[in-house]
N, C-alpha and C positions, 0 to 999 in steps of 0.2 A: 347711867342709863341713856340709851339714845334715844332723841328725841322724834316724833311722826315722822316731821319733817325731813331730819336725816337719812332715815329709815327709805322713805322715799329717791332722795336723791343717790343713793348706794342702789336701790334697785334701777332708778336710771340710767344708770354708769354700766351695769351689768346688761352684755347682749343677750338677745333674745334668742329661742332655739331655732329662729327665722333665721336669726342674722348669723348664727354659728353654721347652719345648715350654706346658706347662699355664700359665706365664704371658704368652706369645705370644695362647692363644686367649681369656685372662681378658683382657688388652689388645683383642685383635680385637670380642669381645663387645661392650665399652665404643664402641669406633669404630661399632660397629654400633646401638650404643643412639644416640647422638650423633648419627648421619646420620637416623637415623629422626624424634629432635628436629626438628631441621633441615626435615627432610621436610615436616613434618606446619604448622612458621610457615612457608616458604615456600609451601605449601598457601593458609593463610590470609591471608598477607599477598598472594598473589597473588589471591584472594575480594577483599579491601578493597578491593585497588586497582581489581578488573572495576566493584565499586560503583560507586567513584568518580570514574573516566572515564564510567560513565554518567550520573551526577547534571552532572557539565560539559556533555556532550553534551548533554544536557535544559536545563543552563542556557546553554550559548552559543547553542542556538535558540531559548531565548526572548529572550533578549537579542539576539540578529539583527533578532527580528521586534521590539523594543519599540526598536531603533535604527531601521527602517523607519519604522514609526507616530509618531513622537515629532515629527521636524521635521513629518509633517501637521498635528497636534495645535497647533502652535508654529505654523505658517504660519495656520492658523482661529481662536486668540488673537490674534494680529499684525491681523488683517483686523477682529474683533469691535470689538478697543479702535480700529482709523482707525476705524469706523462708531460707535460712539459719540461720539469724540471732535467728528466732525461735526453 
């Protein structure tokens, strides 16, 4: 059988619904600083990434247009050196 005494210091060891409560919202605070982290790189990294799909954009149309021009370019060497050659 436990004694008063013990009985006592077992309920002193046990927190209170105060102290369960005040560390729930010290917990909640932290999740709350965390998501706001979170927030603020996903923020930015979704900024990089708008860049970056635009500098592609910009370079697969030039690159479109410098695959168009190229075999011209190639076809007007090819003809240059037959007429030299002749």
């Amino acid at each position: 059988m436990t004694s008063k005494v013990e009985t006592n210091e077992i309920v002193k060891q046990e927190p209170t619904l105060t102290d369960v409560i005040e560390a729930m919202q010290v917990g909640f605070g932290r999740m709350d600083d965390e998501f706001e982290e979170v927030h603020t790189r996903l923020d930015r990294a979704e900024s990089i990434t708008e860049d970056i799909l635009k500098t592609l954009r910009t370079m697969s149309t030039t690159i479109g247009s410098h695959s168009v021009s190229l075999p011209d370019h190639e076809r007007r060497i090819t003809r240059l050196e037959q007429a030299i050659a002749y």
